[in-house]
PyMOL Python script that loads the backbone (N, CA, C, O; Angstrom):
from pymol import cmd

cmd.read_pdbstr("""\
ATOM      1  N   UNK A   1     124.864  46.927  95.031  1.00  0.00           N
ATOM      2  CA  UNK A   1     124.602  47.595  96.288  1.00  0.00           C
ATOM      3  C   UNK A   1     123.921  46.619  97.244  1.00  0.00           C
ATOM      4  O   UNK A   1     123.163  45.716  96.890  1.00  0.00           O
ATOM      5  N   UNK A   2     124.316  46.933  98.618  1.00  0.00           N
ATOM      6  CA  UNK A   2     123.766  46.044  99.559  1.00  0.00           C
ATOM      7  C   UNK A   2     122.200  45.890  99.658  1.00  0.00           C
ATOM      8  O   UNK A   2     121.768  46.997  99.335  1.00  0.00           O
ATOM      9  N   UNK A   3     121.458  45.309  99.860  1.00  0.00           N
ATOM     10  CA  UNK A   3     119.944  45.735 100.390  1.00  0.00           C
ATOM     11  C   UNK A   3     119.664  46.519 101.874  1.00  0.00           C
ATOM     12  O   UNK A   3     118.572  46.602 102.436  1.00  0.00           O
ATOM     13  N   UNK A   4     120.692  46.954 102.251  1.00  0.00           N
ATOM     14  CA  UNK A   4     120.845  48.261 103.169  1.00  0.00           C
ATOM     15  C   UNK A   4     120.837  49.349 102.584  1.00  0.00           C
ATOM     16  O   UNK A   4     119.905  50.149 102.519  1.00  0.00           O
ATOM     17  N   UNK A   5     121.766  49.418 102.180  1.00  0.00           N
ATOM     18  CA  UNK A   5     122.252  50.355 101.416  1.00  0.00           C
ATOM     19  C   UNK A   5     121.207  50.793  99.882  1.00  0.00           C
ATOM     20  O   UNK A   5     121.476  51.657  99.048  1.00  0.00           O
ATOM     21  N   UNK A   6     120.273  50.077  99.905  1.00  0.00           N
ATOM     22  CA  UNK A   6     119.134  50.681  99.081  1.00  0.00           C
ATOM     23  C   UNK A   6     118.136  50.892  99.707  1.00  0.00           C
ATOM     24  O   UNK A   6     117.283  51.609  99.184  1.00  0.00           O
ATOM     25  N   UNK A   7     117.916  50.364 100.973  1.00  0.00           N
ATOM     26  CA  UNK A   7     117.033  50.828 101.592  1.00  0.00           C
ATOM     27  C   UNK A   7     117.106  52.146 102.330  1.00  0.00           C
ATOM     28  O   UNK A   7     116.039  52.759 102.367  1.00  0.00           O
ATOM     29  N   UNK A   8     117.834  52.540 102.747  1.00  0.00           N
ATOM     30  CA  UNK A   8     118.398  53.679 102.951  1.00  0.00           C
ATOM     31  C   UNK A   8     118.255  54.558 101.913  1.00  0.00           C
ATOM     32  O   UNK A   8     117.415  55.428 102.143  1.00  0.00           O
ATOM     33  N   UNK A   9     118.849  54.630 100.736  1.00  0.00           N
ATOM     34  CA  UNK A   9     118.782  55.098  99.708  1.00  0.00           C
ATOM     35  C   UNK A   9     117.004  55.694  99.485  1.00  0.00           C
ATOM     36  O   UNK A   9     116.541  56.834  99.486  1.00  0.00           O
ATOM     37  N   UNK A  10     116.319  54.266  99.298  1.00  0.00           N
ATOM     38  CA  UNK A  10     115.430  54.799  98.800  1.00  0.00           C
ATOM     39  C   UNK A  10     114.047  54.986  99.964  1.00  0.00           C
ATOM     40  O   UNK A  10     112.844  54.919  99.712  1.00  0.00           O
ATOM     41  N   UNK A  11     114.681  55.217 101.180  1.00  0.00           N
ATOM     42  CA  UNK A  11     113.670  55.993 102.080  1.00  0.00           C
ATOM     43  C   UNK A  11     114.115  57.256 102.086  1.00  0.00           C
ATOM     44  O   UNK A  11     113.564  57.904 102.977  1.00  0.00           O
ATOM     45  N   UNK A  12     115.115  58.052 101.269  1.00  0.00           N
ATOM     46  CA  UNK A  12     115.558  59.252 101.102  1.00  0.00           C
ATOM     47  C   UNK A  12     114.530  59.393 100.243  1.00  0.00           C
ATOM     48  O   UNK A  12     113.585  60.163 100.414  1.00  0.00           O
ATOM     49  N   UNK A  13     114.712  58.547  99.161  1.00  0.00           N
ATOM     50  CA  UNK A  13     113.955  59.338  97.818  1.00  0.00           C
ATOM     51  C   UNK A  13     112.405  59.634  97.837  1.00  0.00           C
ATOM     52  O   UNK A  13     111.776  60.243  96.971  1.00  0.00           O
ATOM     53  N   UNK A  14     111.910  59.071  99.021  1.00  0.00           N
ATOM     54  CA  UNK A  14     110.390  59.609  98.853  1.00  0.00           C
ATOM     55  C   UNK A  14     110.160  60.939  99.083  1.00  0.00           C
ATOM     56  O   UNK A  14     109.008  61.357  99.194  1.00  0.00           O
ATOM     57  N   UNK A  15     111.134  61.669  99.169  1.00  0.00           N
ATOM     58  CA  UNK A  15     110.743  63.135  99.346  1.00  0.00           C
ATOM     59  C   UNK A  15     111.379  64.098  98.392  1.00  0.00           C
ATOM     60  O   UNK A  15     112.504  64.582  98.272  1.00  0.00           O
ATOM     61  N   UNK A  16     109.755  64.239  97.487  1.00  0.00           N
ATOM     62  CA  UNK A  16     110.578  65.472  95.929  1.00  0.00           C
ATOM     63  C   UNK A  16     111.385  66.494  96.245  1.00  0.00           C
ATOM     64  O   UNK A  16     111.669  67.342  95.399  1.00  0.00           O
ATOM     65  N   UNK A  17     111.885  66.548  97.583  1.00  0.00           N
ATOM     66  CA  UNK A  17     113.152  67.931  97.303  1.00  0.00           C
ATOM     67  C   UNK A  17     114.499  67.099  97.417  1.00  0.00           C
ATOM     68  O   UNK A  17     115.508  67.803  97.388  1.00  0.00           O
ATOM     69  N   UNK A  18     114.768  65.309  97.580  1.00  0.00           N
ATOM     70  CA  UNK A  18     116.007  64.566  97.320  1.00  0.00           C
ATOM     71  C   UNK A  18     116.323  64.719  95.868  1.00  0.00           C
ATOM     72  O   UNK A  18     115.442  64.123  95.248  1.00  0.00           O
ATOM     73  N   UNK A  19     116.938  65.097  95.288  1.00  0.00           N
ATOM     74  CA  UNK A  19     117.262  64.419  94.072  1.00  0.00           C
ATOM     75  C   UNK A  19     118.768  63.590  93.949  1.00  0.00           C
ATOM     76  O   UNK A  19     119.167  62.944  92.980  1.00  0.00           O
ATOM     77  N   UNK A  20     119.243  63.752  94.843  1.00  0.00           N
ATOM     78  CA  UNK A  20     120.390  62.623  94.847  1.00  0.00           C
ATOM     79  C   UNK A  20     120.852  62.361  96.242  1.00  0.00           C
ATOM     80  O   UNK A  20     120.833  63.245  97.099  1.00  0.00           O
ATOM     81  N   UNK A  21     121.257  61.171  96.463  1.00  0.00           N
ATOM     82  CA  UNK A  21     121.962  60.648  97.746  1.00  0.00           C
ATOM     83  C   UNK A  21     123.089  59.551  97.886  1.00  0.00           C
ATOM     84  O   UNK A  21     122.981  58.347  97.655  1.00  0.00           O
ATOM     85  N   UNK A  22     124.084  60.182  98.277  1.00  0.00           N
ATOM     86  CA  UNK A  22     125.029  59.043  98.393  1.00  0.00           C
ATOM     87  C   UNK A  22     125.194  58.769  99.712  1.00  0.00           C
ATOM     88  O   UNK A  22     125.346  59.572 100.633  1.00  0.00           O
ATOM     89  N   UNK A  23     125.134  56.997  99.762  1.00  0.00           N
ATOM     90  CA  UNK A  23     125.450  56.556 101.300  1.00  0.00           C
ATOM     91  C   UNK A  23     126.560  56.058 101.337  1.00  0.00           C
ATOM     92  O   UNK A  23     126.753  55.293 100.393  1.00  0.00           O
ATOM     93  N   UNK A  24     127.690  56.196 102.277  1.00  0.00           N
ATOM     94  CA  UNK A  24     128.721  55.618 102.722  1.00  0.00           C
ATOM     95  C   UNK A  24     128.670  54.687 103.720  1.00  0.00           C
ATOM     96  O   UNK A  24     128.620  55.235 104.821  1.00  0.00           O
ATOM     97  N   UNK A  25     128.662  53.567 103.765  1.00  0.00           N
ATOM     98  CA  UNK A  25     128.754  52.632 105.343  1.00  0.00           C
ATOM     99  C   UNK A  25     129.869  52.717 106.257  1.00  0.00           C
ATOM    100  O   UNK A  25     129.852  52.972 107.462  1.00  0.00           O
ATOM    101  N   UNK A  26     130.842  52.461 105.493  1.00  0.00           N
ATOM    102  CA  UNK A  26     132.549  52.549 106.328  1.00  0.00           C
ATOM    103  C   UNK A  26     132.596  54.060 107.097  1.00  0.00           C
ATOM    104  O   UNK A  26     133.170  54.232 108.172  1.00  0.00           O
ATOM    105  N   UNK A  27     131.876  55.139 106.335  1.00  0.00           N
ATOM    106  CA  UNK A  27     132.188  56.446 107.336  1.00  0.00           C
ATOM    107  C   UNK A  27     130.652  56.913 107.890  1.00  0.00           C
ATOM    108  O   UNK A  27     130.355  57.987 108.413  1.00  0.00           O
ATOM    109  N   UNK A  28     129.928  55.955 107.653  1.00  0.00           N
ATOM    110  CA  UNK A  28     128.895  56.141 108.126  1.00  0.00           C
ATOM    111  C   UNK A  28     128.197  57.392 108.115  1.00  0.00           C
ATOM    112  O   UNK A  28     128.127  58.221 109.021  1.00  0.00           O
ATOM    113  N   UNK A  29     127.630  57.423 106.840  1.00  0.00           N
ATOM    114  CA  UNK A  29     126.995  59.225 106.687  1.00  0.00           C
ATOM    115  C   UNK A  29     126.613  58.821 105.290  1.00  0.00           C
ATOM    116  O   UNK A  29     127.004  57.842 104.655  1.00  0.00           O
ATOM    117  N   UNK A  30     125.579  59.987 104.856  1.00  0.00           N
ATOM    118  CA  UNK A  30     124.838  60.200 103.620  1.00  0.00           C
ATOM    119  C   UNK A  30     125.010  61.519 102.836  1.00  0.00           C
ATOM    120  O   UNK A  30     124.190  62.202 103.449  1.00  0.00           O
ATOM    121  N   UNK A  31     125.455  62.227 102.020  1.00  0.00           N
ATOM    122  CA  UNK A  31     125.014  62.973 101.269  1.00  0.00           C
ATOM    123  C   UNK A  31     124.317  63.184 100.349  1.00  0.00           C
ATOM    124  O   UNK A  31     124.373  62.561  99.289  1.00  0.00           O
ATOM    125  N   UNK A  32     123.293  64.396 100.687  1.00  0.00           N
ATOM    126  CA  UNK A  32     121.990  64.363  99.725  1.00  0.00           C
ATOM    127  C   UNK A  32     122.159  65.632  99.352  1.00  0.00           C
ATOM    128  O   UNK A  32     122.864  66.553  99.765  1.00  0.00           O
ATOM    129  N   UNK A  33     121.076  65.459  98.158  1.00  0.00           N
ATOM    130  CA  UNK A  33     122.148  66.826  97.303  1.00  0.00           C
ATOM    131  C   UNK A  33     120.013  67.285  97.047  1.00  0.00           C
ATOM    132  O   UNK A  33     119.090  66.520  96.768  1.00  0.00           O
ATOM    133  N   UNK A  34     120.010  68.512  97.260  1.00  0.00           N
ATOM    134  CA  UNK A  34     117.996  68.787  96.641  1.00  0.00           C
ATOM    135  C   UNK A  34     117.765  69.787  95.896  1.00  0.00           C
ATOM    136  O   UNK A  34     118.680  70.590  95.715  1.00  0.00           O
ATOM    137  N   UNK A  35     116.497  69.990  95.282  1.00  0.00           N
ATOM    138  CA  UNK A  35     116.253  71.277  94.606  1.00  0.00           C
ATOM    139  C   UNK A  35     116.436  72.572  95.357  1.00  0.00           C
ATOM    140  O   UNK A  35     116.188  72.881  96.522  1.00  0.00           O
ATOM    141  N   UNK A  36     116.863  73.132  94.499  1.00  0.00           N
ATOM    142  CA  UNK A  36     116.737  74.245  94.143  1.00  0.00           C
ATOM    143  C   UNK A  36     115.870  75.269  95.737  1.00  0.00           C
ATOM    144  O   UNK A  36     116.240  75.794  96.787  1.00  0.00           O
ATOM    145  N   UNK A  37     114.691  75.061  95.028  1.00  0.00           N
ATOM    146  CA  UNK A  37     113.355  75.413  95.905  1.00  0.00           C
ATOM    147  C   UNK A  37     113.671  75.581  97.309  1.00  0.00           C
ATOM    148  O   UNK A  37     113.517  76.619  97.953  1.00  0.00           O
ATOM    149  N   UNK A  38     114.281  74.102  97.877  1.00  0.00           N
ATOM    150  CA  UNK A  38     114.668  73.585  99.233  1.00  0.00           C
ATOM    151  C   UNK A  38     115.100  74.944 100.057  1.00  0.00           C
ATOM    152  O   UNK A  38     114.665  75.349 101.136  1.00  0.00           O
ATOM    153  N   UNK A  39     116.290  75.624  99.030  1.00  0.00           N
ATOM    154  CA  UNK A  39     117.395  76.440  99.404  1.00  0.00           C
ATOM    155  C   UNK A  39     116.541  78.058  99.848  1.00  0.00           C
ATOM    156  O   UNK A  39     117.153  78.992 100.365  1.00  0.00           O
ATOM    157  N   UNK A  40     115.794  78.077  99.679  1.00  0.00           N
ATOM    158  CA  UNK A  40     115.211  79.845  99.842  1.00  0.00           C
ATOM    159  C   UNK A  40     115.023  80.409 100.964  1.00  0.00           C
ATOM    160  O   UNK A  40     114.747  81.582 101.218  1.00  0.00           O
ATOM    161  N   UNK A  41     115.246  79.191 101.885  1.00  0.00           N
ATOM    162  CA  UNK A  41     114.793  79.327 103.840  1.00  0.00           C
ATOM    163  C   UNK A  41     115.901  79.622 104.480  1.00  0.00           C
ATOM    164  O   UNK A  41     116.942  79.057 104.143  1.00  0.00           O
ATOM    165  N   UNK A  42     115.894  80.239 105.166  1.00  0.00           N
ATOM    166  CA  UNK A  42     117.602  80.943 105.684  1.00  0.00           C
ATOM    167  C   UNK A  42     118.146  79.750 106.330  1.00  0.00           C
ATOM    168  O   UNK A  42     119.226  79.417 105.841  1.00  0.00           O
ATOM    169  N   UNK A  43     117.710  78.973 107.318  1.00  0.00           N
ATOM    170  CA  UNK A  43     118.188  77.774 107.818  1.00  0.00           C
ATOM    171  C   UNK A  43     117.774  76.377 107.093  1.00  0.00           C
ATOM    172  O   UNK A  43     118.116  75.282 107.540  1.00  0.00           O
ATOM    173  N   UNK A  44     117.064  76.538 106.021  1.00  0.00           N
ATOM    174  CA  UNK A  44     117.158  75.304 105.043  1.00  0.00           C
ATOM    175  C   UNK A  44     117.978  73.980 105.501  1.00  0.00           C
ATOM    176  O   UNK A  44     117.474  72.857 105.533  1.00  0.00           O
ATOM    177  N   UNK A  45     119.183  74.253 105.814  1.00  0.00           N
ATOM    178  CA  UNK A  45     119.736  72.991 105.984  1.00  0.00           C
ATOM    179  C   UNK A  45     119.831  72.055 107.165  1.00  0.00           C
ATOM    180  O   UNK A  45     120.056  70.847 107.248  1.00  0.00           O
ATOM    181  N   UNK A  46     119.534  73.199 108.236  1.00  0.00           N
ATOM    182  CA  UNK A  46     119.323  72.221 109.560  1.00  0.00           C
ATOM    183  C   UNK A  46     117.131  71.713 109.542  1.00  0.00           C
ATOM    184  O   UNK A  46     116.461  70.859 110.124  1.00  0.00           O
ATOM    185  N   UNK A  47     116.854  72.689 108.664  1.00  0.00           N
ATOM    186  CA  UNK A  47     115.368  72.221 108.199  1.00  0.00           C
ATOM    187  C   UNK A  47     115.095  70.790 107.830  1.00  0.00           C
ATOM    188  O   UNK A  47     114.365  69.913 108.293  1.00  0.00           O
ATOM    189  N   UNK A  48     116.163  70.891 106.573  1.00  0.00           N
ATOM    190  CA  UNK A  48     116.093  69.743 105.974  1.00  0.00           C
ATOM    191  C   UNK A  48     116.816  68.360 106.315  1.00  0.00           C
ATOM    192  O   UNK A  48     116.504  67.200 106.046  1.00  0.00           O
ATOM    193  N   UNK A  49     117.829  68.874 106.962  1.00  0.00           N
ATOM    194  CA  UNK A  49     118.643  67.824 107.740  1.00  0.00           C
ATOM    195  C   UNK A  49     117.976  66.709 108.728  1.00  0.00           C
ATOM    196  O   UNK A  49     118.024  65.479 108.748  1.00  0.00           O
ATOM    197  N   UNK A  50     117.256  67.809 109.633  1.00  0.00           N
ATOM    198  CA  UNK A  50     116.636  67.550 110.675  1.00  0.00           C
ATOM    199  C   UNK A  50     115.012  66.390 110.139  1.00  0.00           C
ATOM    200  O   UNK A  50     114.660  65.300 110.591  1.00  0.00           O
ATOM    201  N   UNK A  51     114.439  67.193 109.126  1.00  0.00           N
ATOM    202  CA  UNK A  51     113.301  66.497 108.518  1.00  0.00           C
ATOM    203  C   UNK A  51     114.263  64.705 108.098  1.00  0.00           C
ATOM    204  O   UNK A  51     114.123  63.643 108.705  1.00  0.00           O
ATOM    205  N   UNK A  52     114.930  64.921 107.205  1.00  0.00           N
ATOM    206  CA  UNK A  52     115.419  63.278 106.614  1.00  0.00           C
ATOM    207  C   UNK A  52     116.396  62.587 107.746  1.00  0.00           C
ATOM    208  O   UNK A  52     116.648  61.417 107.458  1.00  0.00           O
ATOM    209  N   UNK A  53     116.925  62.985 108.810  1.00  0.00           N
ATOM    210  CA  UNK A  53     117.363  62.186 109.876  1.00  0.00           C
ATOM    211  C   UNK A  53     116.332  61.652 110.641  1.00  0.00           C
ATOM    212  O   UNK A  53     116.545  60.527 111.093  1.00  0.00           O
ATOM    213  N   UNK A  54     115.353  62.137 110.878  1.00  0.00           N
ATOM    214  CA  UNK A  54     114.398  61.725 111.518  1.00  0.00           C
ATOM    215  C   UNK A  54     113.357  60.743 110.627  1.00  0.00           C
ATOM    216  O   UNK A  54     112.753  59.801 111.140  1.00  0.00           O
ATOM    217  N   UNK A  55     113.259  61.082 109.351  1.00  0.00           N
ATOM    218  CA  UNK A  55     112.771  59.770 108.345  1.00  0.00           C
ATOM    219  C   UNK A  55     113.229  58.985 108.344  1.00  0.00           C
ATOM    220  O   UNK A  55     112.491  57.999 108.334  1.00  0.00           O
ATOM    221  N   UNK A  56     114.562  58.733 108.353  1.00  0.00           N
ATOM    222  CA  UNK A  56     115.393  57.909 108.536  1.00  0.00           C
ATOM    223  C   UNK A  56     115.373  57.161 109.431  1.00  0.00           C
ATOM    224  O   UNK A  56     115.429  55.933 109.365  1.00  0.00           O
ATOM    225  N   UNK A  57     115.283  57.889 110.450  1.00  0.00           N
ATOM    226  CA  UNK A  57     114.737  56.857 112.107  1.00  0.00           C
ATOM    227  C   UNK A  57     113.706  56.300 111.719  1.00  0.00           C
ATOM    228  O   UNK A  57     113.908  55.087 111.677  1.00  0.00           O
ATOM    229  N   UNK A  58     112.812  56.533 111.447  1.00  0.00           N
ATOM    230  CA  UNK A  58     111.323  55.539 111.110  1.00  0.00           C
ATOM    231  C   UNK A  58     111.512  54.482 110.235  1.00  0.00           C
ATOM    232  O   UNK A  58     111.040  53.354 110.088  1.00  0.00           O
ATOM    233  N   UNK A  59     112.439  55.259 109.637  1.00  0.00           N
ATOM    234  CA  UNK A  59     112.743  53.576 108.483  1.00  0.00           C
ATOM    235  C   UNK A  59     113.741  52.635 108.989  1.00  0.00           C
ATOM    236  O   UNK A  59     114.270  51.773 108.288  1.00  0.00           O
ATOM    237  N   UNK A  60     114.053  52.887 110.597  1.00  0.00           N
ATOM    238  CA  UNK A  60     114.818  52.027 110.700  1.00  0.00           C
ATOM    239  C   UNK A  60     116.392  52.250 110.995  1.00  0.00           C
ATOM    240  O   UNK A  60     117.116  51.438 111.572  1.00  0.00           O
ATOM    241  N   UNK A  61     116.800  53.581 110.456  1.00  0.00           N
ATOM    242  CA  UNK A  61     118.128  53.404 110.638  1.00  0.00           C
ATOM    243  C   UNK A  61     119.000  54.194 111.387  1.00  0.00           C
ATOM    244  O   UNK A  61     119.464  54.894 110.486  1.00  0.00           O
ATOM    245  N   UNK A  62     119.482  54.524 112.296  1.00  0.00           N
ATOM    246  CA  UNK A  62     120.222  55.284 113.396  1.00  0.00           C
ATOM    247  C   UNK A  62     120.661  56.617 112.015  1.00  0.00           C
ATOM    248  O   UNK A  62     121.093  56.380 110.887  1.00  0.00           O
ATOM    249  N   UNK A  63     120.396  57.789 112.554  1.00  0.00           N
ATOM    250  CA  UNK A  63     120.369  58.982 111.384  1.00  0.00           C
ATOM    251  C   UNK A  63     120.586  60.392 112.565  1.00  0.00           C
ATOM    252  O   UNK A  63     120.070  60.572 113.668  1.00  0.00           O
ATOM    253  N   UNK A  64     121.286  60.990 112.005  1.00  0.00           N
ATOM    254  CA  UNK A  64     120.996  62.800 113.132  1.00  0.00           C
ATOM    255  C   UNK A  64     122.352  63.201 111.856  1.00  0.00           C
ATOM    256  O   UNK A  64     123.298  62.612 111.333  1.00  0.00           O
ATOM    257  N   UNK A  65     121.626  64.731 111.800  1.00  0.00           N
ATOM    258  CA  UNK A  65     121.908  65.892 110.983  1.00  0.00           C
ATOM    259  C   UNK A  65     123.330  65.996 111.270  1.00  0.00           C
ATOM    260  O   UNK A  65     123.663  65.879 112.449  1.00  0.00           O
ATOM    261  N   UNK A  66     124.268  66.206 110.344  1.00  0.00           N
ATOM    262  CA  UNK A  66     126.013  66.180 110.826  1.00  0.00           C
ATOM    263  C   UNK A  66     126.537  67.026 109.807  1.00  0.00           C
ATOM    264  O   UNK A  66     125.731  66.839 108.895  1.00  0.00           O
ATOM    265  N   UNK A  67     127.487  67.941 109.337  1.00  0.00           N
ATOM    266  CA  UNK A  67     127.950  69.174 108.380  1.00  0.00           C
ATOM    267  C   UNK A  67     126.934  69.551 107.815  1.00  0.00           C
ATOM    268  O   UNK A  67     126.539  68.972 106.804  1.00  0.00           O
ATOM    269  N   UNK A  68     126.252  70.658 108.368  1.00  0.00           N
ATOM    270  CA  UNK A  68     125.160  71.203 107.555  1.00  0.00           C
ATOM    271  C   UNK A  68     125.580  72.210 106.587  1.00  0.00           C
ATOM    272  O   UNK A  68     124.834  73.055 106.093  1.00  0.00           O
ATOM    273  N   UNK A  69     127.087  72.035 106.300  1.00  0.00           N
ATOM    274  CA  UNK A  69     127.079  73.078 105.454  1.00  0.00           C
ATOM    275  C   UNK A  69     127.566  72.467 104.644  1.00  0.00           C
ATOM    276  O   UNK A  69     128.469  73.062 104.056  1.00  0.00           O
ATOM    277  N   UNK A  70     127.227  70.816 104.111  1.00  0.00           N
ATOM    278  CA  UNK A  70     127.265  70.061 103.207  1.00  0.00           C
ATOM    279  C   UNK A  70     126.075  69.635 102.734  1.00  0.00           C
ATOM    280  O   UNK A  70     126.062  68.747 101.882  1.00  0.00           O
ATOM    281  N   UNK A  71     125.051  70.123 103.147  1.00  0.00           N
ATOM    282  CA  UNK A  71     124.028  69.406 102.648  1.00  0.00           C
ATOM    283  C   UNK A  71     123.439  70.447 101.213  1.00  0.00           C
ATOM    284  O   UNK A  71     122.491  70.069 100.525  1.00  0.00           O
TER     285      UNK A  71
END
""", "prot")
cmd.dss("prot")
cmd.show_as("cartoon", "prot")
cmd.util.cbc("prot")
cmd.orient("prot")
């Protein structure tokens, strides 16, 4: 893996509701997959979307929430 592409990676993982993330470069997007827990909030996903796109900006990397009904 690139050292992008782990960095990315693992500015996802500092937050215990990631438990998995796949990054794509060529289509440019991430899927993150979380507990359980995450899911109990009626809009959960633009919650959570919105929270790790914007982490993402701090770490550096151009990020905003895109199929929220993939996350």
């Amino acid at each position: 893996e690139s050292n992008e592409l782990m960095g990315e990676r693992n500015c996802l993982f500092i937050f215990p509701e990631v438990t998995s993330a796949t990054v794509d470069y060529k289509e440019a997007r991430a899927v993150v997959w979380t507990t359980p827990e995450v899911k109990v909030a009626e809009d959960w996903q633009k919650q959570c979307g919105e929270k790790l796109a914007s982490h993402l900006g701090t770490c550096g990397f151009e990020s905003r929430p895109q199929g929220m009904d993939c996350l």
